[in-house]
C-alpha positions in Angstrom: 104.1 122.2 124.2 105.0 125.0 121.6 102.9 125.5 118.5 98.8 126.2 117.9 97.8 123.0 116.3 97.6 123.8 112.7 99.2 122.5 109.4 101.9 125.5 109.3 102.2 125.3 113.2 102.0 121.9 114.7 102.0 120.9 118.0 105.9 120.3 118.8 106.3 117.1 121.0 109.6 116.5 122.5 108.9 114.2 125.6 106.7 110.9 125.6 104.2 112.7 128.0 103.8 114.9 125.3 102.5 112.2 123.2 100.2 111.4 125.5 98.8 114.6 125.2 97.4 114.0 121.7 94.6 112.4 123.3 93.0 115.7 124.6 94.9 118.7 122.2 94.3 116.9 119.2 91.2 116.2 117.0 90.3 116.6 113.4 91.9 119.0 111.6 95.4 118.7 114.3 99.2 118.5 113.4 101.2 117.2 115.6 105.2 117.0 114.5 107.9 115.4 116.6 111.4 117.5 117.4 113.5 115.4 119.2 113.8 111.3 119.4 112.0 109.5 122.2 112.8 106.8 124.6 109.9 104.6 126.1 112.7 102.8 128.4 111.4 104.4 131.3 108.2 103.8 130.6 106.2 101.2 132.5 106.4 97.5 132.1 104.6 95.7 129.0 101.2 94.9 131.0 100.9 98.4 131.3 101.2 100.0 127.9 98.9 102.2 126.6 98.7 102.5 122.8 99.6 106.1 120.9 96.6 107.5 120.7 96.8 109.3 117.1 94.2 111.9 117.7 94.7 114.1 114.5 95.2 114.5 111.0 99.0 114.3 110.9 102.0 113.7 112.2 105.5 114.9 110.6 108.2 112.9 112.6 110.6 115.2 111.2 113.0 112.3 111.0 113.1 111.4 114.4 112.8 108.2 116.2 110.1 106.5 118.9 112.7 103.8 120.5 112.5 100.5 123.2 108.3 100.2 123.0 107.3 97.4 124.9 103.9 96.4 124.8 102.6 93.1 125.9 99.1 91.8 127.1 99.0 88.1 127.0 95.1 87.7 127.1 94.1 90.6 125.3 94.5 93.3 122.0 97.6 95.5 121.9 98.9 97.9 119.9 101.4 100.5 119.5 99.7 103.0 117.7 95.5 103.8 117.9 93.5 105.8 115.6 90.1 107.1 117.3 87.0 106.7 115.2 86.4 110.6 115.1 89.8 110.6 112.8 89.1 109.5 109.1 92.2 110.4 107.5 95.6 110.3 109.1 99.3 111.2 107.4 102.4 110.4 108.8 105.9 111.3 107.3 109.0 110.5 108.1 108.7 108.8 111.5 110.9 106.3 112.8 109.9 103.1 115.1 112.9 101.1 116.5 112.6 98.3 118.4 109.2 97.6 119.8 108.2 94.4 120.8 104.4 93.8 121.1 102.8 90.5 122.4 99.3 89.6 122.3 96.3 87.6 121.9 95.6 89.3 119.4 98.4 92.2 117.9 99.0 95.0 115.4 101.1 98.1 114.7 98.1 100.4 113.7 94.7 99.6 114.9 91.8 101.9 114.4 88.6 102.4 116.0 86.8 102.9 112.5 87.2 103.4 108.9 90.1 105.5 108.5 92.5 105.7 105.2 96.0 106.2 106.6 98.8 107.9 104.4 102.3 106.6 105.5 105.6 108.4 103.6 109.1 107.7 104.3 108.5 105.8 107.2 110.6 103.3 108.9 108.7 100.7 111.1 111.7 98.5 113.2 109.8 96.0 115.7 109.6 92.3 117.1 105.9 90.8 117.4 104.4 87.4 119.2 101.1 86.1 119.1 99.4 83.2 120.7 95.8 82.4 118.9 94.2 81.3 116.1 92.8 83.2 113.5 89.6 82.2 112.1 89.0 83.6 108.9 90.8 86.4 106.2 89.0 89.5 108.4 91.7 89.6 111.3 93.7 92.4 112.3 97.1 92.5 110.2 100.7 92.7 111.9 101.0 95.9 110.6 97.9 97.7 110.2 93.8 96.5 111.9 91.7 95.3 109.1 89.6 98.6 109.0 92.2 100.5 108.4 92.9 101.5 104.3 96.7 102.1 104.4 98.5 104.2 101.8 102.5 103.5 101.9 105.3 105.3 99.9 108.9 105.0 100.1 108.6 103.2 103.8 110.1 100.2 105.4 109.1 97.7 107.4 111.5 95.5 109.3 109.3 93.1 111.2 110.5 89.6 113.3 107.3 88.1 113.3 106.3 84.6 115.7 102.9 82.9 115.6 101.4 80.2 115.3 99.5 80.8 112.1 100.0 83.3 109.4 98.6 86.6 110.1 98.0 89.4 107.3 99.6 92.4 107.0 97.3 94.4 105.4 93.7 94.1 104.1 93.4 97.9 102.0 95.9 99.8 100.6 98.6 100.6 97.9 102.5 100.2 98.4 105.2 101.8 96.2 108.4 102.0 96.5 108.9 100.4 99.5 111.1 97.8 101.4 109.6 94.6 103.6 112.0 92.6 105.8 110.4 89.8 107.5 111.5 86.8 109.3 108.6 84.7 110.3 108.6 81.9 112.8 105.4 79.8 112.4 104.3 76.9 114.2 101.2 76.6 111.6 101.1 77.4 107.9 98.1 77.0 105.6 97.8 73.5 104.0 97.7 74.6 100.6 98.2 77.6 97.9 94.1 77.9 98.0 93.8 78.5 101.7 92.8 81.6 103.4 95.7 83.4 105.0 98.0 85.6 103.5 100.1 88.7 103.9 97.8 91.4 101.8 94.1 91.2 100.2 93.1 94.1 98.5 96.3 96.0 98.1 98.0 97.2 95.0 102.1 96.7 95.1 104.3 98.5 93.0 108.4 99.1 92.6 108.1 97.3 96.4 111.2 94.6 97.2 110.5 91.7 99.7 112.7 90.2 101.6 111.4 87.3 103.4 112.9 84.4 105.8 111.1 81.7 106.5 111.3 79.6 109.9 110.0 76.0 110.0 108.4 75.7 113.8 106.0 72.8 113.0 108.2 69.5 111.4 108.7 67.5 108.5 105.4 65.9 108.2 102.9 68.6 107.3 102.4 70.3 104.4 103.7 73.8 104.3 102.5 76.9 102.8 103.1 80.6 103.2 101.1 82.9 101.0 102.2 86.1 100.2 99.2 87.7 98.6 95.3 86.6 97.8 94.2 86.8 94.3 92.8 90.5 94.7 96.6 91.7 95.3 98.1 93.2 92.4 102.1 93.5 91.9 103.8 95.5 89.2 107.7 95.6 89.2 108.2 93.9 92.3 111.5 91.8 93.8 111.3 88.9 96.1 114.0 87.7 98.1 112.3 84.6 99.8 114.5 81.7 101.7 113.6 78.9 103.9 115.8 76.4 105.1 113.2 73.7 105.1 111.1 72.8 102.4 108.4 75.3 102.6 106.0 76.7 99.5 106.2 80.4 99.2 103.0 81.3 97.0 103.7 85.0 95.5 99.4 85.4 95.1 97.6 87.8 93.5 97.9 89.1 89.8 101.5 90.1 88.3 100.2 93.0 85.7 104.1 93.7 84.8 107.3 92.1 85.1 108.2 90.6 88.6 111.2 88.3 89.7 112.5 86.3 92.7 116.2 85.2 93.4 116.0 81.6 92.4 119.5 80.7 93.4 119.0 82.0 97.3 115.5 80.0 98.1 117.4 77.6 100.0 114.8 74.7 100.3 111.9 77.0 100.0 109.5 76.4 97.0 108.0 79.7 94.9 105.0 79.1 93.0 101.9 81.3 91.9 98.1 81.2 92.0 97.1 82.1 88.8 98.7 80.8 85.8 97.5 83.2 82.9 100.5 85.4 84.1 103.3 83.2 85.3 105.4 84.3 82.7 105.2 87.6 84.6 107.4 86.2 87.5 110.8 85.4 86.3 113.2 83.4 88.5 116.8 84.6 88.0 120.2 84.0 89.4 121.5 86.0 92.1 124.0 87.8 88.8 120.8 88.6 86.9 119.1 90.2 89.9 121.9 92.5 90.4 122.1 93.1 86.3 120.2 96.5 85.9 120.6 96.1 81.9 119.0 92.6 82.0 116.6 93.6 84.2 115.8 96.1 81.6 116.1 93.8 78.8 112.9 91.1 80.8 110.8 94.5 81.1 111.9 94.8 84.7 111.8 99.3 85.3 115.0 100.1 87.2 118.1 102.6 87.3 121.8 102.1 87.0 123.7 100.0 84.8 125.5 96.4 85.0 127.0 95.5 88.3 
């Protein structure tokens, strides 16, 4: 492996053993970068997957891509990436994840060992996840990132086909801006109401972030339905939702709206948006599909975007 290790001079890893080798080059005060895209189709079958262990203090993917992860341990914990408890603060830029499937008891993108605030930027996270148990309270490891983890995001996407059979968090800690969520969620549980405890983020701040969200109705017509997006300690600020079910299903947006929001109300298909609070439901404008696309209207609601009428 070619470089010292520093900042200026990462570690270059070009092979998936490299990776590996992160483990016992890397530490505090590391820099890994990636130069050339990575196949884990050779790699050995789902039971056997080891997580990425993220030993260091960053990690420039340089715009190339970790494909075909499959990680799967029906009994147990899995994830794709793991952050040792020696590492407090982690970047990543510009990596790409495409097509990793995880399945687990319990399972998440990220998990760390400790408290560690992770700085994602212009990352793009592709993957497919299962899991099979309950959870049991709002302290539970995310789908994206363990609950210990404080995660930083910037001008990333996340492309996630999600099954379970109860909602799962994403995040608990962070701040998102200017990113993209695409999630299709099969559930065969939902919370029973707009109060209950589960929900995609907790103490996270959202800003200029769109959502687009499918619902998929695994449970029946004869319980009620609810999908929560945010708890009240989520903030959004110029966010775009894109939510559709085609069963009747409650999408509760969550959390404060502190500027202008809005949601495609001609594309919900039978899905229901409401909010929790009700001070700043004004805040949350449902438009037509025309009016979405309108950058001058936009504009003209308080909505902060670029271009002109479409």
């Amino acid at each position: 492996m070619t470089g010292t290790g520093t900042k200026l001079d990462p570690y270059i890893i070009l092979t998936a053993a490299d990776l590996r080798l992160m483990e016992t080059l890397g530490g505090s005060g590391v820099y890994f970068a990636l130069g050339a895209n990575i196949d884990f189709c050779p790699e050995p079958n789902s039971a056997e997957f080891q997580p990425i262990l993220l030993n260091c203090s960053g990690l420039d993917g340089r715009g190339y891509y970790l494909r075909n992860i499959l990680a799967g341990i029906p009994g147990g914990s899995i994830s794709v990436f793991a952050i040792p408890a020696e590492i407090g603060e982690l970047s990543i830029t510009d990596l790409n994840l495409e097509n990793a499937v995880i399945r687990g008891r319990s399972a998440t993108l990220f998990r760390s060992a400790g408290t560690c605030t992770l700085e994602l930027y212009h990352c793009q996270f592709l993957y497919m996840m299962s899991v099979y148990t309950n959870v049991s309270g709002g302290n539970e490891d995310g789908f994206f990132a363990s609950c210990d983890l404080t995660v930083n995001m910037e001008l990333c996407t996340v492309a996630a086909r999600l099954n379970w059979n109860q909602q799962r968090m994403c995040m608990r800690w962070g701040t998102i801006k200017s990113c993209q969520f695409r999630l299709e969620v099969e559930s065969s549980r939902m919370n029973s109401s707009i109060g209950a405890t589960w929900a995609f983020f907790r103490y996270v701040t959202i800003t200029d972030t769109c959502f687009f969200i499918k619902l998929n109705d695994l449970i029946g017509p004869t319980v009620s339905k609810v999908m929560r997006i945010a708890y009240t300690e989520t903030t959004f600020a110029n966010c775009y939702f894109v939510i559709r079910s085609d069963t009747e299903i409650t999408a509760c947006i969550g959390g404060a709206i502190s500027s202008p929001c809005f949601y495609d109300a001609e594309s919900v298909g039978s899905a229901v948006i409401t909010k929790t609070y009700t001070s700043d439901n004004y805040r949350l404008l449902g438009l037509t599909t025309a009016q979405c696309k309108n950058a001058e209207y936009l504009r003209s609601v308080g909505f902060v975007c670029g271009g002109g009428e479409s």
